[in-house]
C-alpha angles and dihedrals in degrees: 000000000000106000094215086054078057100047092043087052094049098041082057101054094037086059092050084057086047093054092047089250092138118062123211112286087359105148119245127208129220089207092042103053088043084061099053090046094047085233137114134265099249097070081038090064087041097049093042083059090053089050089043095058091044082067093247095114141050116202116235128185126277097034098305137111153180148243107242110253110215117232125185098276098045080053096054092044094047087048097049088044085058098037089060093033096050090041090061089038092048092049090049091045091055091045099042108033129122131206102256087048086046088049092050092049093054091052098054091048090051081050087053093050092049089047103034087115099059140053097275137170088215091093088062090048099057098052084036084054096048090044087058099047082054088074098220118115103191081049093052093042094051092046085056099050091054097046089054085046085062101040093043098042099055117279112186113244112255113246114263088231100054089055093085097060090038084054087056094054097042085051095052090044089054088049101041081048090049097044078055092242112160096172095053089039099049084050091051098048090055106052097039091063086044086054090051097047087060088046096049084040100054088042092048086047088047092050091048 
């Protein structure tokens, strides 16, 4: 097998997790996806493994598998994973952080206020953004494979009347990051991701 034909497979139906193609616990099929990819089989099995160890899909039996569905317990541990995670990636932010960097995230924060009332990527840009100034790239790529965990694997939509006060979090975290406060920024981060595993938590209670 050519390791470029199973990047590229990978990287394809990485992207169709990226785009929100896949729904939580929806089969997938080995021969199906190698038809969409005009590929064989053989990189699709490859690239499903890969998938499999990021945590996107689950393996079933006869060549199929599943994207992972998220329970209670899969949400704490993936909250706790980002708490810890973003806190690093916030500190090093604030230390690290040039001003072009510092001019982007502010952008993208003014982007999440005009948009606080709608379903908006904005939100992933911002914490993508911090993770990068970091300048660490493993803490950046994990932070990313976690954050796809929880977009792919059914993450209840945040109610439309708890944004404002999310905005002002997320204004008080780019400010903290630009004044170069690690020590604000670090406390921020954290509990604004706190704040976001109670939200996810009630929404996921009230759906049951």
């Amino acid at each position: 097998m050519n390791r470029s034909t199973s990047d590229q497979a990978y990287q394809g139906i990485r992207q169709m997790f990226v785009r929100g193609e896949f729904k939580p616990g929806q089969r997938v099929s080995q021969s199906k996806l190698a038809r969409q990819l005009g590929c064989s089989t053989v990189p699709v099995v490859e690239a499903m493994r890969r998938l499999e160890s990021e945590g996107l899909l689950v393996k079933q039996a006869r060549k199929m598998a599943k994207v992972r569905e998220l329970s209670a317990a899969d949400l704490e541990g993936l909250y706790l994973l980002r708490e810890g995670l973003e806190a690093i990636t916030s500190r090093l932010a604030a230390q690290r952080i040039d001003d072009e960097q510092a001019t982007e995230l502010q952008r993208l924060a003014g982007i999440y206020e005009e948009n606080w009332n709608t379903e908006s990527d904005a939100d992933v840009a911002i914490h993508r953004h911090i993770a990068r100034c970091a300048g660490c790239p493993l803490l950046s790529e994990e932070l990313d494979r976690l954050m796809l965990i929880e977009r792919t694997a059914g993450r209840p939509t945040h109610d439309a009347t708890i944004r404002p006060g999310l905005a002002h979090i997320h204004r008080a975290l780019v400010q903290a990051i630009v004044d170069r406060d690690a020590d604000s920024a670090e406390y921020l981060m954290k509990k604004h991701i706190q704040n976001g595993y109670h939200e996810a938590m009630r929404e996921m209670e009230e759906e049951e």
